[in-house]
C-alpha positions in Angstrom: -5.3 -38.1 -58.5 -4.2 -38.0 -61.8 -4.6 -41.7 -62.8 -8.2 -41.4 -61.4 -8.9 -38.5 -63.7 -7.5 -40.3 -66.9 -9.5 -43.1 -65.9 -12.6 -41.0 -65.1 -11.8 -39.9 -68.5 -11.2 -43.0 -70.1 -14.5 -44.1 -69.3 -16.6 -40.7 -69.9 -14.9 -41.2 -73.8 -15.9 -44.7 -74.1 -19.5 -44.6 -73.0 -19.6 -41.6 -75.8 -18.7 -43.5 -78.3 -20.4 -45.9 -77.7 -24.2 -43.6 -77.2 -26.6 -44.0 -80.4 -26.8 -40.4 -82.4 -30.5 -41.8 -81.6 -31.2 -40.7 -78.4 -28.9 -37.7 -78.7 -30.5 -34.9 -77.1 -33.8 -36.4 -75.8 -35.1 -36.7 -72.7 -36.1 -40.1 -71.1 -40.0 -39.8 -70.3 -42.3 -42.1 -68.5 -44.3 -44.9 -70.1 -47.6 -44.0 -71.4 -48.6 -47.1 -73.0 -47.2 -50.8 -72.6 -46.6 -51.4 -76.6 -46.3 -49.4 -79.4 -48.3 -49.8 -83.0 -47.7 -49.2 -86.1 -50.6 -48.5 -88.4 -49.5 -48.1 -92.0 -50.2 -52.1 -93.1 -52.5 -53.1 -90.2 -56.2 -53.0 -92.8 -57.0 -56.2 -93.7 -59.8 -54.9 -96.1 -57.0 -53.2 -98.4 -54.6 -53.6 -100.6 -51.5 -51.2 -100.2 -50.2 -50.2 -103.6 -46.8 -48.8 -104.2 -44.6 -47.4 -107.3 -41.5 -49.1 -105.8 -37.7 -48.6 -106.6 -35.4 -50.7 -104.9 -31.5 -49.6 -105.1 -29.0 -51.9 -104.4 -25.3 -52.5 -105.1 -25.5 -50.1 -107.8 -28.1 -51.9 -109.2 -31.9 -50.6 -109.9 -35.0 -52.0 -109.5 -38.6 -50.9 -110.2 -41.9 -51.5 -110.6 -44.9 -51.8 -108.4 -45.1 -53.2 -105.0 -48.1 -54.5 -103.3 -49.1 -55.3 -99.6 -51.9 -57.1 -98.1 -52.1 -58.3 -94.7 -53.6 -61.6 -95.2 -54.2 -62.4 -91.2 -54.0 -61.1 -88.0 -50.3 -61.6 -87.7 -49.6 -62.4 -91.9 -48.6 -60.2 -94.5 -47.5 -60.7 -98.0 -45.6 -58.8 -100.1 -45.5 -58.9 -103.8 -43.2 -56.9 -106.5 -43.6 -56.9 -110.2 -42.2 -54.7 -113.0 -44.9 -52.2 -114.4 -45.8 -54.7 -117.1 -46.6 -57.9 -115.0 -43.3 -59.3 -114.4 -42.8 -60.9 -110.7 -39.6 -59.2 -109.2 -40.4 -60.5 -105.7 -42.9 -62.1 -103.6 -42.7 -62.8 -99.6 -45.1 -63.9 -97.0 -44.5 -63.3 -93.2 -46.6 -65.1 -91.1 -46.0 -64.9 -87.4 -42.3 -64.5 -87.2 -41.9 -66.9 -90.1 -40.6 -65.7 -93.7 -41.3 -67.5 -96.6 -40.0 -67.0 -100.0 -42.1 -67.9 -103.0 -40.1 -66.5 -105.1 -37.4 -63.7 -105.7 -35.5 -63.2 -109.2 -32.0 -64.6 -109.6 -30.3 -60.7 -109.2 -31.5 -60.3 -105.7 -31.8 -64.2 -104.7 -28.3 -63.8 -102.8 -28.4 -65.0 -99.4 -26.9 -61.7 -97.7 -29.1 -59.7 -100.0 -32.2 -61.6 -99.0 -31.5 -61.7 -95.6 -31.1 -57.9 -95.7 -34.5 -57.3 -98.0 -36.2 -59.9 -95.6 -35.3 -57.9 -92.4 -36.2 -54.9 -94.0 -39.9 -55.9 -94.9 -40.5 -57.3 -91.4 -39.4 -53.9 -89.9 -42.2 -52.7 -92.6 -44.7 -54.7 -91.2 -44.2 -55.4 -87.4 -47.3 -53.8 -85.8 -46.8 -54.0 -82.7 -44.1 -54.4 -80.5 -43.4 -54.0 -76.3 -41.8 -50.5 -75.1 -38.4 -50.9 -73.3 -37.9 -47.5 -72.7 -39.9 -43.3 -73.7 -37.9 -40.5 -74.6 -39.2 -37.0 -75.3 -38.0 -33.2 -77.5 -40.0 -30.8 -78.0 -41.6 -32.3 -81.5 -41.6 -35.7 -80.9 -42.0 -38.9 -78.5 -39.9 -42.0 -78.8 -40.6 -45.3 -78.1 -37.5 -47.8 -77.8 -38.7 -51.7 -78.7 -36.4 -54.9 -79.6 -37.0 -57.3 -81.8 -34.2 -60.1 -81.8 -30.8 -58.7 -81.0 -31.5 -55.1 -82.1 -33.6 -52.0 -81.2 -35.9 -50.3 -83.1 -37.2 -46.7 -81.8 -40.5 -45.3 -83.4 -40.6 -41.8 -83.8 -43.8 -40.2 -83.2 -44.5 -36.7 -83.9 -46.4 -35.0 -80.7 -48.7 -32.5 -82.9 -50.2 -34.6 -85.3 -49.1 -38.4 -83.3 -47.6 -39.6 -86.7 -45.2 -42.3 -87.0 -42.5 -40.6 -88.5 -39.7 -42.9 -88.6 -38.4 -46.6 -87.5 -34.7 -46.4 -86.6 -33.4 -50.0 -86.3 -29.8 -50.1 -84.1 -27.4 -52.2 -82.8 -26.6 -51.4 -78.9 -24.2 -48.8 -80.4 -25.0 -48.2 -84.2 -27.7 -47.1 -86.2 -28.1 -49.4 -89.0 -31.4 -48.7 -90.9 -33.8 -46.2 -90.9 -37.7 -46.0 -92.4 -38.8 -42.6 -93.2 -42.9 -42.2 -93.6 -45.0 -39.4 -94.8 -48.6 -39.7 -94.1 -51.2 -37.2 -94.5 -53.9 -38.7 -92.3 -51.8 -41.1 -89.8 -53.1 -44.2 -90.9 -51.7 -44.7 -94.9 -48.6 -43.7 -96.0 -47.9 -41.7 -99.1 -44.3 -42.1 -99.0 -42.0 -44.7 -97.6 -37.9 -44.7 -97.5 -35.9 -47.2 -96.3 -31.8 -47.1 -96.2 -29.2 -48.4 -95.1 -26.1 -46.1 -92.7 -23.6 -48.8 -94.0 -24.9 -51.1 -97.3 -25.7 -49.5 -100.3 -29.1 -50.8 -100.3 -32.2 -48.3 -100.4 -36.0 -48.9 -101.2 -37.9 -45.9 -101.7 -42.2 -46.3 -102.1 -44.8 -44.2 -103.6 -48.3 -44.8 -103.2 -50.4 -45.6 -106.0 -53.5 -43.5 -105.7 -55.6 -45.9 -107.3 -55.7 -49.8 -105.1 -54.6 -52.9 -107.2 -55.1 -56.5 -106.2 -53.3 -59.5 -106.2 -54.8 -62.6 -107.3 
């Protein structure tokens, strides 16, 4: 009896450790839609303007990021300094990255991988539910893209996307945090990292720019 409770007990400590801080205290719910959407990049008719600051290994970046989706599944991204300097530009189309160009501090291949992964969490639209979950304030969907998970956050009075929290099957390894006064721009934008000092915070430009 008392090696089936230490096993009992054993395993009740493992599968702890091993639940995402994610799901902790939510309730699974049933489906109510097949996929979920995200809604902040998805007009092709505008240009999405940003006072952008990228931190990374103690390093600062700024300037002024800008998004256009240029097709029904393409986006690009471009970054320059606030006087016309090109920090970064990337194009996702489909589920293929290109890089046109990136300055020599941030063209490392872990960096860009990281940067890369981060963007296309940006920008995925749309993506198949796995699994609901439910509080009181919010409703959670649970997607995968690749080998990780990604649960969208959706806040129940106003049904906001509030956050994208990107996991492993047992860690949480990046988180986007959006603020959004009408549901379908967002005013503010934070993305960071639980365990690489890489964070990319975005403030929208009131006034649209365009890229050429």
């Amino acid at each position: 009896m008392i090696r089936s409770l230490a096993i009992s007990t054993f395993f009740v400590l493992f599968f702890s450790s091993c639940s995402l801080k994610t799901t902790e205290g939510l309730r699974p719910s049933a489906l109510s839609g097949a996929k979920i959407s995200n809604p902040y990049f998805s007009d092709p008719e505008m240009d999405y303007v940003y006072k952008a600051k990228i931190e990374v290994l103690n390093k600062n970046f700024g300037g002024i990021l800008i998004v256009k989706k240029t097709a029904p599944q393409s986006h690009r991204i471009v970054m320059t300094t606030e006087f016309g300097g090109k920090l970064l530009d990337f194009q996702y189309e489909n589920d293929i990255f290109i890089k046109n160009y990136v300055i020599e501090e941030l063209d490392r291949k872990f960096i860009l991988n990281i940067l890369k992964e981060d963007f296309r969490l940006l920008l995925l639209e749309n993506a198949n539910i796995l699994a609901a979950y439910g509080s009181d304030s919010n409703q959670v969907y649970k997607t995968q893209y690749g080998k990780r998970f990604n649960f969208y956050f959706i806040e129940k009075s106003s049904d906001r996307l509030e956050k994208i929290v990107n996991t492993t099957k047992t860690k949480e390894k990046v988180t986007v945090y959006f603020t959004s006064s009408n549901g379908t721009i967002a005013e503010n934008i934070s993305i960071k990292h639980n365990n690489f000092k890489l964070k990319i915070d975005l403030e929208k430009f009131k006034e649209n720019l365009y890229v050429d």
